[in-house]
C-alpha positions in Angstrom: -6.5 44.6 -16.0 -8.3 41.4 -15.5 -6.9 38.5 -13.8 -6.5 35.3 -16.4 -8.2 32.4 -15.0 -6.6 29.5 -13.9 -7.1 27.0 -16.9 -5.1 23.8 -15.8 -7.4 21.5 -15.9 -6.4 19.0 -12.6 -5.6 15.2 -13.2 -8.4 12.5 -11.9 -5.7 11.4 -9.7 -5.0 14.8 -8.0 -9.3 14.9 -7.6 -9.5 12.2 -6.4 -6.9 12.8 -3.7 -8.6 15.9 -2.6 -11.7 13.6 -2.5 -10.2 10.8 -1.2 -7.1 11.0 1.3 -4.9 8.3 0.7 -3.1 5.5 3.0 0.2 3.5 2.6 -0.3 0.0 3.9 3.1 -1.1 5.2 4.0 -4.4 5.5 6.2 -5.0 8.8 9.3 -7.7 9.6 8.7 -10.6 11.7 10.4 -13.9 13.0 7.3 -16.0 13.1 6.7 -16.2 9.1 8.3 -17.7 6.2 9.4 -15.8 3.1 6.9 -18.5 1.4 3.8 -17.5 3.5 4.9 -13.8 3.1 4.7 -14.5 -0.8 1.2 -16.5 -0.8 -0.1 -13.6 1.2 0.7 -11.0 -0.6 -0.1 -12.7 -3.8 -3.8 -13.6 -2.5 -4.3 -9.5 -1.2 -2.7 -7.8 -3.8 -2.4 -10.0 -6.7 1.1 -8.9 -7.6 3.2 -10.6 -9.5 5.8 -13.3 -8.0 8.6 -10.7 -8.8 6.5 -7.5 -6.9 5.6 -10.2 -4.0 9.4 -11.0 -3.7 10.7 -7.3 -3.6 8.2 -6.4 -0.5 8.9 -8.7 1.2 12.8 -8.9 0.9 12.8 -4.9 1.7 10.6 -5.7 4.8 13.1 -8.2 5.6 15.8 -6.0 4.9 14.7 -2.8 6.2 12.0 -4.0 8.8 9.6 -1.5 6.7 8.0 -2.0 3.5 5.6 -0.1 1.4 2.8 -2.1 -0.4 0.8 -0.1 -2.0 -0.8 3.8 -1.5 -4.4 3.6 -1.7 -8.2 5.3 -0.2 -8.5 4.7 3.6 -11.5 2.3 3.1 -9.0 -0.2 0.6 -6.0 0.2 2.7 -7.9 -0.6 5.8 -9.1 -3.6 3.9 -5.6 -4.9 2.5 -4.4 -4.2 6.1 -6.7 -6.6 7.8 -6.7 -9.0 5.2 -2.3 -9.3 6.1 -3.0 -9.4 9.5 -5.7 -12.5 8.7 -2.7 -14.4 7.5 -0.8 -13.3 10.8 1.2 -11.0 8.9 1.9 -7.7 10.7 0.5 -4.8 8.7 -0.3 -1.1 9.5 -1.5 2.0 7.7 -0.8 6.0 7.4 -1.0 8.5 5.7 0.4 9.1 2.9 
């Protein structure tokens, strides 16, 4: 008896993630910047909304740590250097 074929048909998300690895861009804690420049930063890389902007950065605050966005290497390497350009301090991984 013949095997059936596999007829799920994957999502553009899960091709493009076998494409296209994809990176968190983590937003780290400091004492040198304000919660204001934190906010304007964010804003001007992202272009989340005041309410997104504010939860980052109060979980980086809070936690030291905070996740900004998942995204392909090239765009999170981007993002990365963009926060570090407002002497944020940002890093990247894998996801």
């Amino acid at each position: 008896m013949a095997e059936k074929p596999d007829t799920r048909t994957a999502t553009i998300e899960e091709r493009q993630a076998l494409i296209m690895p994809r990176y968190k861009v983590l937003l780290h804690n400091d004492d040198v910047n304000s919660m204001e420049h934190v906010m304007k930063a964010l804003r001007q890389v992202f272009k989340f909304s005041e309410e997104e902007c504010a939860r980052i950065m109060i979980e980086a605050h809070n936690n030291g740590i905070a996740l900004c966005t998942v995204e392909p290497l090239e765009q999170a390497e981007l993002h990365r250097d963009q926060l570090v350009s407002f002497s944020l301090v940002a890093t990247i991984e894998p996801e």
